[in-house]
Structure formats: C-alpha cells, structure tokens
C-alpha positions as CSV (number, residue, x, y, z in Angstrom):
1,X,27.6,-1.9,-9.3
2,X,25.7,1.1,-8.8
3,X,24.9,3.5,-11.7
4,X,22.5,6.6,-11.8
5,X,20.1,4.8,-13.1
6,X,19.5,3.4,-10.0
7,X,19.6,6.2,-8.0
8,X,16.7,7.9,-10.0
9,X,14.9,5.0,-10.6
10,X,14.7,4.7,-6.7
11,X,14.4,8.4,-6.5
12,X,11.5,9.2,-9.0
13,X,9.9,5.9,-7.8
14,X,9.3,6.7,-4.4
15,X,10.7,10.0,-3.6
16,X,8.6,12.0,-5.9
17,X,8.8,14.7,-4.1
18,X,12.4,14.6,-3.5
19,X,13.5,17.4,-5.2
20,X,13.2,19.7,-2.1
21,X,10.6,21.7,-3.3
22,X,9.4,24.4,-0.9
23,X,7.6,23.9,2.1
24,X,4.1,24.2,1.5
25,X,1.0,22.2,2.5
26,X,-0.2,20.6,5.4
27,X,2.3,17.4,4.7
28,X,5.3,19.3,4.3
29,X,7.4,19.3,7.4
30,X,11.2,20.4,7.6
31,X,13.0,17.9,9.6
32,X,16.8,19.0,11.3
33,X,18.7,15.8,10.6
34,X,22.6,14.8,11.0
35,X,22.4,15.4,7.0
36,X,21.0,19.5,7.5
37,X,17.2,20.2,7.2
38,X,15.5,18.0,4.8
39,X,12.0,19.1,3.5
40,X,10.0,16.2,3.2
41,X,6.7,15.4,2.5
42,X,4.7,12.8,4.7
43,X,2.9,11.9,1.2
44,X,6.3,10.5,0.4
45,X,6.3,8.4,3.3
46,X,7.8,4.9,2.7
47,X,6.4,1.8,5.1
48,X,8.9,-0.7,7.2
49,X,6.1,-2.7,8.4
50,X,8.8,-4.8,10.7
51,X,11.1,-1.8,11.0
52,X,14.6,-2.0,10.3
53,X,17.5,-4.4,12.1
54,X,17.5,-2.7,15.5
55,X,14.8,-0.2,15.4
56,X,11.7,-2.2,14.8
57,X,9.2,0.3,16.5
58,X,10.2,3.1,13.3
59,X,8.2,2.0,10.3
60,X,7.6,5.5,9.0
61,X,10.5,6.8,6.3
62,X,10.8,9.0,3.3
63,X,13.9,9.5,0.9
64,X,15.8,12.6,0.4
65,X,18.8,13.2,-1.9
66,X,21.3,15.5,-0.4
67,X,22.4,18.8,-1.6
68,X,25.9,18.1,-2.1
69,X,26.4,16.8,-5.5
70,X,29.4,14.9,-4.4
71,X,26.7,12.7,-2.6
72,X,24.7,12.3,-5.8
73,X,25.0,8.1,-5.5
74,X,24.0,8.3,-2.2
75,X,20.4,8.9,-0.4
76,X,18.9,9.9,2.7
77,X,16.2,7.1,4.5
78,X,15.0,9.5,7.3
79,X,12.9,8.4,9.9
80,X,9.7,10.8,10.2
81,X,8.8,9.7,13.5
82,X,12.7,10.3,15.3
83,X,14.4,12.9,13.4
84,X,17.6,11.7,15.0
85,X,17.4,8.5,12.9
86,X,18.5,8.2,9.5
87,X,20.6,6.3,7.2
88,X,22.8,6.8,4.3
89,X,21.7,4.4,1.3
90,X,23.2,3.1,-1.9
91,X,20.8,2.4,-4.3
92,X,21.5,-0.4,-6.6
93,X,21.0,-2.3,-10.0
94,X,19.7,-5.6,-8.7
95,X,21.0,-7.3,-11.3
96,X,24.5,-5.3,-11.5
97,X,26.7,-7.8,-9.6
98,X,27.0,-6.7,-6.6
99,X,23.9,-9.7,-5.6
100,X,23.5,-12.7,-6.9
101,X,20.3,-12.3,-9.4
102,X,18.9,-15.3,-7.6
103,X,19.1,-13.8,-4.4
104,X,17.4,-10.8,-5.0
105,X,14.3,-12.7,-7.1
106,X,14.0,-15.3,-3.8
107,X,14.4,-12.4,-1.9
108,X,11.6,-10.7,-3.7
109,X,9.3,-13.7,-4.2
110,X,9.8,-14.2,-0.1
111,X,8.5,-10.5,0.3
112,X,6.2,-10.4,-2.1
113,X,7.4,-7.6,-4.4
114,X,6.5,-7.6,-7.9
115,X,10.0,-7.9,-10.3
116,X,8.9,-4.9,-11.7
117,X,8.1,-3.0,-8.5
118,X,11.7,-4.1,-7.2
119,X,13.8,-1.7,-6.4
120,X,17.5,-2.3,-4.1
121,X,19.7,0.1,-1.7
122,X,22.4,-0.6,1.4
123,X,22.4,0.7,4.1
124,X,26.0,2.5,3.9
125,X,28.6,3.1,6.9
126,X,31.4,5.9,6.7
127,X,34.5,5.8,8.6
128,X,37.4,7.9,9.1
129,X,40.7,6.5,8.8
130,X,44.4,8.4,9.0
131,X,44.1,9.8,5.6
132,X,40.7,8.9,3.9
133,X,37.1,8.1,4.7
134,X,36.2,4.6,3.8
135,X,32.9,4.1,3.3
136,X,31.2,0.2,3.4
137,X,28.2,-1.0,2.6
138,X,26.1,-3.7,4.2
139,X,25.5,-6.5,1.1
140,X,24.1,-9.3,4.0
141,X,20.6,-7.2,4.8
142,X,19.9,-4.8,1.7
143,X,16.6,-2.8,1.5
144,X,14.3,-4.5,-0.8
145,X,11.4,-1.5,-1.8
146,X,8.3,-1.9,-3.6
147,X,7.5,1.1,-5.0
148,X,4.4,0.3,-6.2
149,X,3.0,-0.3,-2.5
150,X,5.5,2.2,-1.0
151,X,7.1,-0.5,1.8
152,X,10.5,-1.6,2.2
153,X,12.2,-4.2,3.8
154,X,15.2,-4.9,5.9
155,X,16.1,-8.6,4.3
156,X,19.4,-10.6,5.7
157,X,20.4,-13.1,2.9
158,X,21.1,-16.1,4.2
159,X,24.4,-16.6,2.4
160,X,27.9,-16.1,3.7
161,X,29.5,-15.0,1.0
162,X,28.0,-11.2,1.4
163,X,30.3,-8.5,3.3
164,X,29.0,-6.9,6.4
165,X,31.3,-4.3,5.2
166,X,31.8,-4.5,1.3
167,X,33.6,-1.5,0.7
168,X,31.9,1.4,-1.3
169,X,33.9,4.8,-1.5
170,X,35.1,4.4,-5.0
171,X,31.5,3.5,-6.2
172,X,30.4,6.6,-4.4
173,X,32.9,8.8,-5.1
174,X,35.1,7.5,-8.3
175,X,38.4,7.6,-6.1
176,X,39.5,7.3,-2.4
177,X,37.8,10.6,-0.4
178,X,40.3,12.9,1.3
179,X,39.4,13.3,5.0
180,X,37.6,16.5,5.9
C-alpha cells in the first residue's frame, strides 16, 4: 500500500528542498516540464548511475511534489539534463504488501542499499479511458533509492507474479478519477 508516510519519508529524505522554495542561488534552476515549472535545486540532485529502463544516458534527477494537492501521493522524478523527461512516481512502504519483503531486502542487498537507507517508488502510467483515468503502476522494475548516498535504481524483479500494470488510481486518489 502506499501511505503518507511514505511519500514524506521519500520527500524529506532526498527532496529536501522540495518544498518549492524560491529561486535563489546559483543551484536553483526553474525547469518547464509536462507537470508546469518546477524549481529545483541541482543540490537535490538524485544519481541513476545506469540510468533508467530506456534512457540509460540520463543519470541526473531530482524530486518534486506537485502543486495540486490531489496529486499529494504522487511525485515528480525530473530529469535535470532533458527537461522533456520525467516520470510520475508512487512512493511506497517496502514492507506494505504491495512487494514481497523478501524482494525488496534481495533487491537491496543486490544494490547495496543500507535497510535503513531504503527507500521504494513506481514509476506510474495514466490512461484515459471513456469515463475515468486509470492510473497503473509498474510493480516488475520499482525504483530502489538510497537516500543516504542520493542514487537510485531502476531494478526488474525477477518474479512473474508482479503487474507491468498493477492498477493504482484508488491508492492515488481514494476513488475512480473522473476524466478531465
């Protein structure tokens, strides 16, 4: 499941900064994204040292919650070296259910991330559909992050039984969201 703790555990752990404060500085940039302009701070940058599925040449991101507080589960992983790439992410309790707890500790002892420098998100797809948008999540390749180094990795479990898309919107959202 995911729960607010997760998202500000994620949040406050590597997206100090996150709370959009002002540009200032010589690290601040303001970035034009999909999501609106997003103030981030290259301080806050977050290392993919093999990049993610796809797009193994970006290994520079940073985390940005987004203004609308109907978005409050979800996060921003933007790309500071192509503005026109980001993701949505879920962050997770690792040991909420949605992953097998041994999963996640292989998966950490495999990427070397301390339990307690473990933090979980997925990488989340929305979709319109007649009369709702459906919104999955990938539960085969989560992000594993260790905040204490600031890295994350893109890690496909090799079990089956995880959903390319598991679907998310009533995690997100508490109920089905209306089309817009």
């Amino acid at each position: 499941m995911i729960s607010m703790s997760a998202v500000k555990k994620l949040s406050v752990a590597i997206a100090a900064g996150s709370a959009m404060e002002p540009l200032a500085g010589p690290g601040k940039r303001r970035l034009a994204t999909r999501y609106g302009d997003l103030d981030v701070d290259v301080a806050d940058a977050i290392r993919v040292p093999n990049g993610l599925l796809g797009f193994p040449e970006q290994q520079s991101f940073v985390l940005a919650t987004l203004a609308d507080p109907r978005f409050a589960r979800l996060m921003v992983l933007q790309c500071l070296e192509d503005s026109g790439l980001s993701f949505l992410v879920m962050p997770i309790d690792p040991a909420g259910g949605l992953l097998d707890a041994k999963d996640v500790s292989e998966a950490g002892a495999v990427l070397a991330i301390a339990p307690g420098d473990l933090a979980v998100a997925l990488i989340v797809a929305i979709r319109k559909t007649a009369n709702a948008v459906e919104m999955t999540a990938n539960l085969r390749a989560p992000l594993f992050f260790d905040v204490g180094a600031r890295r994350c990795f893109q890690y496909v479990l090799n079990s089956g039984a995880y959903a390319l898309r598991h679907p998310v919107t009533e995690m997100v959202f508490g109920e089905t969201a209306p089309v817009k």
